[in-house]
C-alpha positions as CSV (number, residue, x, y, z in Angstrom):
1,X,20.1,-25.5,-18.5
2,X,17.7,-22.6,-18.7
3,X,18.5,-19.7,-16.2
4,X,15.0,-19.6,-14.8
5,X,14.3,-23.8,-15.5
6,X,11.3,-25.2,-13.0
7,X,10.8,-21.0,-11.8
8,X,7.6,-19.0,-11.5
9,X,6.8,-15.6,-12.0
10,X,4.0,-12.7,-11.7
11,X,5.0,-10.3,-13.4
12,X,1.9,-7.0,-13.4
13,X,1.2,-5.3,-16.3
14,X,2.2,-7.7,-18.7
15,X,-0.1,-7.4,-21.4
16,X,2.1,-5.0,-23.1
17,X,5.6,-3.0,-23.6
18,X,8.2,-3.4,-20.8
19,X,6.2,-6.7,-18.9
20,X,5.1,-8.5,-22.0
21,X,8.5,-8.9,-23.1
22,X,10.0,-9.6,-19.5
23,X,7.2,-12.1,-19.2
24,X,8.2,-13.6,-22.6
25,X,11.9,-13.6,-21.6
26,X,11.2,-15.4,-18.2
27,X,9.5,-17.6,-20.3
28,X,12.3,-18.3,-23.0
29,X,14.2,-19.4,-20.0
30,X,12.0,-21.6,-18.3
31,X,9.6,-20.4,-16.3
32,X,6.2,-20.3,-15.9
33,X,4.3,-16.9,-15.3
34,X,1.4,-15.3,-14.2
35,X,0.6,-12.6,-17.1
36,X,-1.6,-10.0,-15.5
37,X,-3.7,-7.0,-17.5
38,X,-6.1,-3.6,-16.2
39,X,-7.6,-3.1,-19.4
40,X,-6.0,-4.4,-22.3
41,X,-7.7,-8.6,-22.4
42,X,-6.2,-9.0,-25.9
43,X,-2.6,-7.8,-25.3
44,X,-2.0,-9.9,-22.4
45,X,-3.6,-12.7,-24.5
46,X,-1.0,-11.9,-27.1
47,X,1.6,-12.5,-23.9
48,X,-0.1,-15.9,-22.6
49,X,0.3,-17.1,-26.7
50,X,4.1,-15.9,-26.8
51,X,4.5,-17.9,-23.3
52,X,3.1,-20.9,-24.1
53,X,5.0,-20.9,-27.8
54,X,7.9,-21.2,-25.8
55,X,6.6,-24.8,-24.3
56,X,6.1,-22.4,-21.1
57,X,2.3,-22.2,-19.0
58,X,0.5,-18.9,-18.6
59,X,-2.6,-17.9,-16.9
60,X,-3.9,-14.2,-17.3
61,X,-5.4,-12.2,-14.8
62,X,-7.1,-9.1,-14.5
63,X,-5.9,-7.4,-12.1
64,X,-6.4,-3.9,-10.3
65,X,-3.0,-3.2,-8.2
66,X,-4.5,-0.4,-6.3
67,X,-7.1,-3.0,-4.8
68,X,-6.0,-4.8,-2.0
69,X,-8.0,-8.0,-2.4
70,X,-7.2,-8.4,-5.7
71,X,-3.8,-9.1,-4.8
72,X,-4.3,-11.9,-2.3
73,X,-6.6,-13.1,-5.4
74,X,-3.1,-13.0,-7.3
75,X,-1.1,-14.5,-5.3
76,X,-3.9,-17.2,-4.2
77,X,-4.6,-18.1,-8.2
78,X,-1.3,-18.5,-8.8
79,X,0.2,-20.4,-6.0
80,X,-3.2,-23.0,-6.7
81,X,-2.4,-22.8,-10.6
82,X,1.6,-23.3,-10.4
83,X,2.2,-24.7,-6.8
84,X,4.7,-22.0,-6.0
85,X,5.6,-18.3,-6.9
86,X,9.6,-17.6,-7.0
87,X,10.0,-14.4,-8.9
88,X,7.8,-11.1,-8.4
89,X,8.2,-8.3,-11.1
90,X,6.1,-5.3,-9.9
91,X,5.7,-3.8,-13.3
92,X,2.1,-2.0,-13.4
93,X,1.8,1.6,-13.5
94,X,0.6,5.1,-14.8
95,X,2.5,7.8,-15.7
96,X,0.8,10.2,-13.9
97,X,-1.2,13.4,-14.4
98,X,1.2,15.2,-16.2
99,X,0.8,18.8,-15.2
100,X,2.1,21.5,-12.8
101,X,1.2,20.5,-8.8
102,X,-1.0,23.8,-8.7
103,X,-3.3,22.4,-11.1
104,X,-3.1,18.9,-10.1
105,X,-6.5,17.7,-8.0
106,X,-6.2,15.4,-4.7
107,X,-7.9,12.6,-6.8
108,X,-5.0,12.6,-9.8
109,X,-1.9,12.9,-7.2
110,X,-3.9,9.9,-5.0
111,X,-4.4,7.9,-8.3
112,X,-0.6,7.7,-8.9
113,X,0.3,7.0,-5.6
114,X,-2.2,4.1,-5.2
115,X,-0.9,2.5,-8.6
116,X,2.5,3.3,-8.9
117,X,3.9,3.0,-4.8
118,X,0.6,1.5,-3.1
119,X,0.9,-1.7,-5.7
120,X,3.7,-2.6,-5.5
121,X,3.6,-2.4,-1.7
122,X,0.9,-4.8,-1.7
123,X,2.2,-7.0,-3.9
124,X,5.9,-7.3,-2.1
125,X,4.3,-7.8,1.2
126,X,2.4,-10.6,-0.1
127,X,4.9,-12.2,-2.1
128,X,7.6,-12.0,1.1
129,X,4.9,-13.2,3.2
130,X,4.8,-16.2,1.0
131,X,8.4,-16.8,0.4
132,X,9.1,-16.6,4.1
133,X,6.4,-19.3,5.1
134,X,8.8,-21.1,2.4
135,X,11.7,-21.1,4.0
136,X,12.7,-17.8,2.2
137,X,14.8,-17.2,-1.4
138,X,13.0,-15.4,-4.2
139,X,13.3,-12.1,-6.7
140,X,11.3,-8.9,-6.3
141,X,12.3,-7.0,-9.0
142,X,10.3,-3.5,-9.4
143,X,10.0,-1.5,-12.5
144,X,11.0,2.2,-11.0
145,X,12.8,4.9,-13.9
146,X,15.3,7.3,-14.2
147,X,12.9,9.5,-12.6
148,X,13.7,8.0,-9.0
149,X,17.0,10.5,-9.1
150,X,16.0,12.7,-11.9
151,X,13.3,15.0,-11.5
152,X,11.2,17.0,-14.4
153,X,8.5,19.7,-14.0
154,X,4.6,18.5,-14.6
155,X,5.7,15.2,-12.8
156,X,5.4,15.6,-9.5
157,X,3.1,13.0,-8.6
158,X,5.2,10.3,-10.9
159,X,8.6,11.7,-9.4
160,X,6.8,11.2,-5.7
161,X,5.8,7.7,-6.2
162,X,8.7,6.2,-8.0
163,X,11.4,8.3,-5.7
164,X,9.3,6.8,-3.0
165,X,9.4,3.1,-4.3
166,X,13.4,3.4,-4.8
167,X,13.5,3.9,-0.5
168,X,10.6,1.2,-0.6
169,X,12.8,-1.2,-2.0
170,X,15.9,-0.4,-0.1
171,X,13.9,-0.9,3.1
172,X,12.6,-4.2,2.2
173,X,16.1,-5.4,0.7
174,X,17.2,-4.8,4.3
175,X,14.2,-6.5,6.1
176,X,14.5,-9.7,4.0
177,X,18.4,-10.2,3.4
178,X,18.3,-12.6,6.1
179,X,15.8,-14.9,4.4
180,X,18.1,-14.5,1.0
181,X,15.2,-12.7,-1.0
182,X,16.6,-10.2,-3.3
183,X,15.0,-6.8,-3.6
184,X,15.8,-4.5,-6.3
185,X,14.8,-1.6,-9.0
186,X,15.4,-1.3,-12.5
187,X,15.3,2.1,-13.6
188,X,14.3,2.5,-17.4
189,X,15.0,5.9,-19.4
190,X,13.2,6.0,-22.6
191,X,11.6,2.9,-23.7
192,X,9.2,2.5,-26.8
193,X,6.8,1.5,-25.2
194,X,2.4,2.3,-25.6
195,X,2.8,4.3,-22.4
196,X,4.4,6.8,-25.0
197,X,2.5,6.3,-27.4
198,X,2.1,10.2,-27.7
199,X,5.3,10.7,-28.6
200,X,6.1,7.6,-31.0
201,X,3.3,9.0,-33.1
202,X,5.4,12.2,-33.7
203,X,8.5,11.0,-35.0
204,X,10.4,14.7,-35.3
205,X,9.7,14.4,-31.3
206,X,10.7,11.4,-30.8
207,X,14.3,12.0,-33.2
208,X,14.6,15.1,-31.1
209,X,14.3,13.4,-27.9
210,X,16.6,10.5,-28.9
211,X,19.3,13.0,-29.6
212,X,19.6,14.3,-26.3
213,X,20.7,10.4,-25.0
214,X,24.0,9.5,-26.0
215,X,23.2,6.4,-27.5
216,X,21.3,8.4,-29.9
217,X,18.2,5.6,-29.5
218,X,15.3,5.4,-27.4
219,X,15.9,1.8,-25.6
220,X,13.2,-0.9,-26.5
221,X,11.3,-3.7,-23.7
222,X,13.9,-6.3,-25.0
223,X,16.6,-4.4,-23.7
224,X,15.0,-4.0,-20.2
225,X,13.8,-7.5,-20.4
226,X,17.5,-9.2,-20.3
227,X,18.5,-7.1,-17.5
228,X,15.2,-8.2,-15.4
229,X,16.0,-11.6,-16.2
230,X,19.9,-10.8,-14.9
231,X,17.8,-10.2,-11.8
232,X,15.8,-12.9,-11.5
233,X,18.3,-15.3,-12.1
234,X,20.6,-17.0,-9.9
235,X,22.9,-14.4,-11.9
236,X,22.2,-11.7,-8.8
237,X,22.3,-14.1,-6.2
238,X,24.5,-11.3,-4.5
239,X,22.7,-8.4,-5.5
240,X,20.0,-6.2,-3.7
241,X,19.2,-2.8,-2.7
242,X,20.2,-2.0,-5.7
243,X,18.5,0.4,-8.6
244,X,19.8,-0.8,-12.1
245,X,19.7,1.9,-14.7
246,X,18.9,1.2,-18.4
247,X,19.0,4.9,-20.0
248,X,21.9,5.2,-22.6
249,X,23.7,6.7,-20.9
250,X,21.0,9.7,-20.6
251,X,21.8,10.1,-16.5
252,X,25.1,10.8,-16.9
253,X,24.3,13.3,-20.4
254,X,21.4,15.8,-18.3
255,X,24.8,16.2,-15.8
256,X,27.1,17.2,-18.3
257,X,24.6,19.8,-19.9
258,X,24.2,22.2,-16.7
């Protein structure tokens, strides 16, 4: 039997990198998912087809995470398309202004926050809400990084939100462990995904950065997919609270280099 058979998911920003190819691997094993895009129709079209090649539903939502109504809209679209909503992968983010805090505005340190801490907020309180009126059970997995314990300069609003989401999700593991709903993070290093775009486009960079992880490789979606799908699976039945690192090894190589 498939580890997610009869399940459904939402997983946000899934018309590319990282939540395309959880979304595909949810769907691989079973489940049904809600594919949801900001800007990019025909990647998350490209998702829906790789779903549904699988002998797995789809529907594909545009969806702003920052806007409150549009996640009741999310949640109501999905529980009337599918009947249910088990699994809740709060992908969907930017990675922030990228510049020192004395040059970053109000409106670039706000814009983070609101898609990378106030989304996923929004999206977990709907989703528990949901799952309690249920009976309980369920997955909220949420995308954090490395960058919830490791800090870098020119990041500051990025650092703040996903540092922030890591205590998020350690609260909310607490408040629903009595209704068996599993909250945790999964902390990426460096992923190829088009959120890097920059740097996969300059290949010395990218050799140069891969040489400082001691895999010696920059870590792909698959990878993270198949530990989100560990997760979401009755695999973790015993797991939350928890942040889940997939980084090479890179954590444990910036220690060994001060």
């Amino acid at each position: 039997m498939k580890k997610l058979e009869g399940k459904v998911a939402i997983v946000t920003g899934s018309d590319s990198g990282i939540g395309a190819a959880i979304a595909i691997e949810f769907a691989k094993q079973g489940a049904n998912v809600t594919v949801t895009y900001h800007t990019d129709e025909e990647g998350a079209q490209k998702t829906v087809a790789a779903i549904e090649a699988e002998g797995q539903k789809a529907i594909m939502l545009k969806i702003d995470v920052t806007l409150e109504p549009q996640i009741t809209y999310l949640f109501s679209k999905t529980i009337e398309t599918f009947g249910t909503v088990d699994i809740l992968v709060n992908n969907a983010g930017i990675k922030g202004a990228s510049k020192p805090v004395v040059e970053m505005t109000t409106e670039e340190f706000d814009a983070t926050i609101k898609s990378d801490l106030y989304g996923p907020f929004y999206t977990c309180r709907s989703f528990a809400q949901y799952r309690k009126e249920q009976g309980g059970k369920g997955k909220i997995i949420n995308i954090t990084s490395i960058h919830e314990d490791v800090m870098a300069k020119n990041t500051a609003d990025y650092n703040a939100a996903k540092g922030g989401l890591k205590n998020f999700t350690r609260t909310l593991a607490l408040e629903l462990a009595e209704l068996q709903i599993n909250v945790n993070n999964l902390g990426p290093g460096m992923i190829v995904t088009p959120m890097n775009e920059d740097i996969l486009e300059d290949k010395e960079a990218l050799k140069e950065k891969a040489s400082k992880i001691p895999f010696k490789r920059a870590g792909y979606p698959e990878d993270i997919a198949r530990l989100a799908l560990f997760l979401a699976s009755a695999d973790s039945d015993y797991v939350t609270g928890s942040t889940y690192f997939m980084d090479g090894g890179l954590m444990q190589q910036m220690g060994a280099e001060v």
